[in-house]
C-alpha positions in Angstrom: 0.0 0.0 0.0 1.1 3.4 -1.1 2.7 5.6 2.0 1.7 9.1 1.3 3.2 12.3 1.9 3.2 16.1 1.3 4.6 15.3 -1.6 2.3 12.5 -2.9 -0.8 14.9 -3.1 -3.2 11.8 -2.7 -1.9 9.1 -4.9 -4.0 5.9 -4.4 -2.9 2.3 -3.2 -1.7 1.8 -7.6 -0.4 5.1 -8.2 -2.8 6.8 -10.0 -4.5 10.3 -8.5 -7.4 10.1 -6.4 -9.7 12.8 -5.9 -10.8 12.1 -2.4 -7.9 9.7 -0.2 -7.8 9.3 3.3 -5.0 7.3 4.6 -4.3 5.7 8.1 -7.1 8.0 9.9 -7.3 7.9 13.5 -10.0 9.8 15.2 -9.9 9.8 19.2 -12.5 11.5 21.5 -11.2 12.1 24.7 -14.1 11.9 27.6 -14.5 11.4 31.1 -14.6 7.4 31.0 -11.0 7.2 28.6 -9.9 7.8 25.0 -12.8 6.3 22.3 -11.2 5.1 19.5 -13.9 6.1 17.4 -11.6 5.6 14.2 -8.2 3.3 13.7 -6.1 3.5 10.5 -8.8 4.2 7.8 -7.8 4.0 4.3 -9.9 4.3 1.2 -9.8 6.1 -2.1 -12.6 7.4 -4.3 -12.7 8.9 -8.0 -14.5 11.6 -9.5 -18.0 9.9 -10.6 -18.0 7.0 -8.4 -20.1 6.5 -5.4 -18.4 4.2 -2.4 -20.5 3.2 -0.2 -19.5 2.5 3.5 -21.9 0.5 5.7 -21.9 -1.1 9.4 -24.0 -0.9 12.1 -24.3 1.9 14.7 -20.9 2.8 15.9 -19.0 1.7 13.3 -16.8 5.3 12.6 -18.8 5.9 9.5 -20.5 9.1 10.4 -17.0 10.0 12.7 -14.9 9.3 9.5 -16.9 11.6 7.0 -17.5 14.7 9.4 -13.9 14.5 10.0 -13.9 14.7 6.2 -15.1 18.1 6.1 -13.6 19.3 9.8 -16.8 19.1 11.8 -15.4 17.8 15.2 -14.3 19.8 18.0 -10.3 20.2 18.2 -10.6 20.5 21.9 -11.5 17.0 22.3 -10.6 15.3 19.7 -7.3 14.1 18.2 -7.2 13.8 14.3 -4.0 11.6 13.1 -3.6 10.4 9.1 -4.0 12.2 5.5 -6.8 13.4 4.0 -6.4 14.4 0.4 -9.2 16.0 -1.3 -8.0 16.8 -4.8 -4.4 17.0 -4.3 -4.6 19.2 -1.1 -4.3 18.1 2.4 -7.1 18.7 4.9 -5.8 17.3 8.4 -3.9 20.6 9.1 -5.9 23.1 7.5 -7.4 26.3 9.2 -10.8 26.8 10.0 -10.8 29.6 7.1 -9.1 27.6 4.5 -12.3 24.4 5.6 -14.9 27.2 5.4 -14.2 27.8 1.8 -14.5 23.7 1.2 -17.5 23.5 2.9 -20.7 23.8 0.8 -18.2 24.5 -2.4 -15.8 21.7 -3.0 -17.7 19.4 -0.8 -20.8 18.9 1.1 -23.0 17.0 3.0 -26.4 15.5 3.0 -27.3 14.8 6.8 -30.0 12.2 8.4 -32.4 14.7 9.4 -32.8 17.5 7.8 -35.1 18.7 10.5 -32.6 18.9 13.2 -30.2 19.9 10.3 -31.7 22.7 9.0 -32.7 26.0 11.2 -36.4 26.4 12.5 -35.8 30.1 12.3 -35.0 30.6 8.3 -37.1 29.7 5.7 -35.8 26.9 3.7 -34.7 29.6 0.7 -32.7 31.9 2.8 -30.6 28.8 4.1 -30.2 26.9 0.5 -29.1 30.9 -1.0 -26.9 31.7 2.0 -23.6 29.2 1.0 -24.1 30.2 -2.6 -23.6 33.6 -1.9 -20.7 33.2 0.4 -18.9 31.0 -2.2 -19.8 33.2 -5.1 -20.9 36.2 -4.6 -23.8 36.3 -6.6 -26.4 39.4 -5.6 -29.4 38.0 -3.3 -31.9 38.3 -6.1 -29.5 35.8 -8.8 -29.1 33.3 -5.4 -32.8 33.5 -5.4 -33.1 32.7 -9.1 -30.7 29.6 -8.3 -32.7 28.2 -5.2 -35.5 28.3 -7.1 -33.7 26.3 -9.9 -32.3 23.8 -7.6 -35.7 23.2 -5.8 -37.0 22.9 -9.1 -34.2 20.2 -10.4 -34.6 18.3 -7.0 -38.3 18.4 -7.5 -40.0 20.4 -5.4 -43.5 21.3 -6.6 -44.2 25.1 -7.2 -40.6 25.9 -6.2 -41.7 30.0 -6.3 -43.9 29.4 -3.5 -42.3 27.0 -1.3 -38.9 28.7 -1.3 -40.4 31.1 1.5 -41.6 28.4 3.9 -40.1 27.2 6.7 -38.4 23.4 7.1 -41.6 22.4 9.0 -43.7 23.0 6.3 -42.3 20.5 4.0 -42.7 16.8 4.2 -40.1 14.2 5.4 -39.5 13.5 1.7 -39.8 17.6 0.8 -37.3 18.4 3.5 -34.7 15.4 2.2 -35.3 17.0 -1.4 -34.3 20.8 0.0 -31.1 19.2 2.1 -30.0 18.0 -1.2 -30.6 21.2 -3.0 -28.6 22.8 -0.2 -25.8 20.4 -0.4 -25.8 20.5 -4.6 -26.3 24.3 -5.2 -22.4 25.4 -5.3 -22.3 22.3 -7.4 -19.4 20.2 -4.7 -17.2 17.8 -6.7 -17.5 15.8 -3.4 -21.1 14.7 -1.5 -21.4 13.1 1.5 -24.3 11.7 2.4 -25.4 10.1 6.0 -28.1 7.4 5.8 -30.6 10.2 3.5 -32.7 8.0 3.2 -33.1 6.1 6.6 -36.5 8.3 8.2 -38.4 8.0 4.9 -40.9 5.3 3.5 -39.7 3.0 0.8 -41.3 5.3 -2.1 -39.4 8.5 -1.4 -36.4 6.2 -0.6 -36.3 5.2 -3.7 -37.2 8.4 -5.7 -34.5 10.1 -3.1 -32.1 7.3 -4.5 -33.2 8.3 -8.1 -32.4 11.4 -7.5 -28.9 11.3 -6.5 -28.1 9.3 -8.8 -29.5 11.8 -11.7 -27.9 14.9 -9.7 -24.2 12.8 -10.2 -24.6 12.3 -13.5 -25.1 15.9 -14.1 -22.7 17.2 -11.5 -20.3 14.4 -12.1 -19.9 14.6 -8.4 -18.0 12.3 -6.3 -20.3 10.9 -3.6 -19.7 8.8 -0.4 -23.0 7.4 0.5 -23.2 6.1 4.4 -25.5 3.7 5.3 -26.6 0.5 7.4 -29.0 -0.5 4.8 -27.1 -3.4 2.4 -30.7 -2.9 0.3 -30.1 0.8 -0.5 -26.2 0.4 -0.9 -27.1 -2.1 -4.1 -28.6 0.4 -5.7 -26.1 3.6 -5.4 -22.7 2.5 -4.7 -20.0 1.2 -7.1 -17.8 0.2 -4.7 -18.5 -0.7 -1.3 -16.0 -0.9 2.1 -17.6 -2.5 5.5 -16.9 -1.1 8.4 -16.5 -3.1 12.0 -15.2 -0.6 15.5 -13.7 2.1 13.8 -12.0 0.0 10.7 -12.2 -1.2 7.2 -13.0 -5.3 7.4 -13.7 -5.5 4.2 -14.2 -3.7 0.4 -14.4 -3.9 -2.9 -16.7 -3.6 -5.7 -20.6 -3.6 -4.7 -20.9 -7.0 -6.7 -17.8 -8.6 -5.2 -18.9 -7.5 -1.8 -22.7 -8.0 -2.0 -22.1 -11.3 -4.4 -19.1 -13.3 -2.9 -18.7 -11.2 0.6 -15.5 -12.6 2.2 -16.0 -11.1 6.0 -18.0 -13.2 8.7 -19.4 -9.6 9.9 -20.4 -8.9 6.0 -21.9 -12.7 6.0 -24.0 -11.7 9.5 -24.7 -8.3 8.0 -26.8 -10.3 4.7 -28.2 -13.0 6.2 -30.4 -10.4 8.7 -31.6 -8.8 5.2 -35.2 -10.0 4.5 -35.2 -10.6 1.0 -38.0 -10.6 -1.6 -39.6 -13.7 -2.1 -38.6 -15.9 0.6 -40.9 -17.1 3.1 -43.2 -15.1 5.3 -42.4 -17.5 8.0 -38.8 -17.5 7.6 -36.8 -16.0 10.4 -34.0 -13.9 10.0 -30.4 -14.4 11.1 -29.4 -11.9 13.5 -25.3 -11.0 14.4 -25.2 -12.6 18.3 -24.0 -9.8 20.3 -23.3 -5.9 20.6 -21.1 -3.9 19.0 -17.5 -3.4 21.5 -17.2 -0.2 23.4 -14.4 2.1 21.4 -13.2 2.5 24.7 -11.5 -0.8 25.1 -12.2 -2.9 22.2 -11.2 -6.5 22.1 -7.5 -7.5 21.3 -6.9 -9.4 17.7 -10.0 -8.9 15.8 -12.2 -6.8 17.2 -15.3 -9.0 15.6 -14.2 -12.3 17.0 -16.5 -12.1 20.5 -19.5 -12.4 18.1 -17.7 -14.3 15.4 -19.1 -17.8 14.8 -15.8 -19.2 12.6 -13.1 -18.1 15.2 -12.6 -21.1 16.1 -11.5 -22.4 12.9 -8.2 -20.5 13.0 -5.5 -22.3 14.8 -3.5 -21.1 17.5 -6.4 -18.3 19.0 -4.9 -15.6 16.2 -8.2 -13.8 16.2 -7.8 -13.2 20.0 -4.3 -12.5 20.2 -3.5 -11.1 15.8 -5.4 -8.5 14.7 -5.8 -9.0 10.8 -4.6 -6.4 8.4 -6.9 -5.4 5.3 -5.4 -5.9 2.1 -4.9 -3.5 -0.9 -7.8 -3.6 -3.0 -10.2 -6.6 -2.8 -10.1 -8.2 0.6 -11.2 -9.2 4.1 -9.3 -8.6 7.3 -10.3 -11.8 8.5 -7.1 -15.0 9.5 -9.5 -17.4 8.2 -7.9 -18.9 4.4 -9.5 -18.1 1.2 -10.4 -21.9 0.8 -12.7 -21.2 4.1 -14.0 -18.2 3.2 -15.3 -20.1 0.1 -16.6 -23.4 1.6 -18.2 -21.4 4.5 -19.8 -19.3 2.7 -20.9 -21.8 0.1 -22.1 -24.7 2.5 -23.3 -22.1 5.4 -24.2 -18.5 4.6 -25.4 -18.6 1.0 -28.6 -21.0 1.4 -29.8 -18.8 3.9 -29.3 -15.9 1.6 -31.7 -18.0 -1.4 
């Protein structure tokens, strides 16, 4: 794997230029109770066009690793380590001046609820116009022209009218709509978005989902697209990387991942999927367990007090080793590739159909 420096200006694991690379991030939360771990030697790359999504349960780092992304943690408490390259310049580092003109311009961020997200006090107009001022310049009446035209493209009905109401006037769906108006109308070459879709009913999810997808292809933006939900992640991402306690356990493309996973925690993670067109009496196969604390996670691999195969690797390594993740397509997981396969063949697929 590729060791970055100042001097690299984000090359990827093969040597080409990625727009967005993070490399070994560490993100630590100091509290009353210890250090939380929240984040341990992240690595990923994304290009200009492509969608990676990240899933894992609650906990994971996912949120942690893309608000750090765009500088939105508190330096008091919080220790940032690694290298974030977002087209060829370094983030960790950077002033708060320098992240306010990335913010809302280079790159952005679609949030889980745009209730809590958005202000009660300004109408939903005033807060999609605001950034696109501060970024351009443009008069108020031309960034009232424009968030009319993005509530228009993101399908808000009579965009005129509804520019002047207030967050709690639109709809679940409406407000997802304007969040992603707000995040798209400097046009970002980066969007983040955190489970968008996760409050809403399956219809909007899927028109929401639509609608990114449309908006990328326009925008050619790059988008990381965080989520629990394997279901939605089939339909967005191109490439996918699970996440287990603050680490990559496992990536690669979203049919290599969703197809022939290679992870015991990506195995648990489909087989508690309901699936179309099994049986209504069929019961689901939940991962035993919790998630560890981040304050002291287990030793080796931090999966294997759940892990139902640890016990096939000799000599307690997932106790005592904790498993690297390999460049590219892979698993950080001590079991061989010949029992990834028969496992997964012979015990996880037929419950899969």
């Amino acid at each position: 794997m590729t060791t970055l420096t100042k001097e690299s200006g984000g090359l990827s694991t093969d040597g080409s230029r990625s727009f967005l690379s993070v490399r070994d991030l560490r993100v630590q939360f100091s509290t009353e109770d210890g250090i939380v771990k929240a984040v341990d030697g992240l690595s990923f790359d994304i290009e200009r066009g492509k969608t990676l999504g990240i899933v894992g349960e609650s906990g994971s780092g996912k949120s942690v690793t893309n608000l750090t992304i765009l500088g939105l943690h508190n330096p008091k408490s919080t220790n940032v380590q690694g290298e974030i390259w977002l087209d060829g310049q370094e983030l960790i580092g950077a002033s708060e001046r320098e992240m306010e003109k990335i913010r809302g311009n280079k790159a952005a961020m679609i949030f889980q609820d745009p209730l809590t997200a958005m202000s009660p006090y300004y109408t939903v107009g005033r807060q999609i116009s605001e950034p696109y001022m501060k970024h351009t310049g443009a008069s108020k009446k031309e960034a009232r022209d424009r968030t009319i035209q993005m509530l228009e493209k993101v399908g808000i009905p009579q965009p005129k009218l509804r520019v002047d109401d207030y967050p709690h006037q639109f709809s679940g769906g409406m407000r997802q709509r304007a969040m992603i108006a707000m995040a798209l109308v400097c046009d970002p070459d980066l969007l983040i978005a955190d489970e968008p879709t996760t409050a809403l009913d399956v219809t909007v999810q899927a028109q929401i989902l639509d609608l990114l997808k449309d908006l990328q292809q326009e925008f050619g933006s790059a988008i990381v697209f965080i989520t629990h939900d394997l279901g939605v992640i089939s339909n967005m991402a191109d490439d996918i990387m699970v996440m287990y306690a603050g680490r990559a356990v496992e990536r690669g493309s979203r049919r290599e991942v969703l197809r022939t996973p290679e992870h015991p925690y990506a195995w648990g993670l489909l087989s508690s999927m309901p699936r179309l067109g099994s049986d209504v009496g069929q019961q689901l196969t939940p991962i035993p367990g919790s998630p560890p604390s981040l304050l002291n996670p287990p030793s080796g691999c931090a999966f294997n007090p759940r892990c139902g195969f640890s016990s096939e690797v000799p000599g307690n390594r997932c106790v005592t080793d904790r498993p690297e993740l390999p460049a590219g397509r892979g698993a950080a997981c001590h079991l061989t590739p010949a029992q990834k396969q028969t496992f997964f063949v012979e015990k996880i697929k037929p419950r899969l159909g």
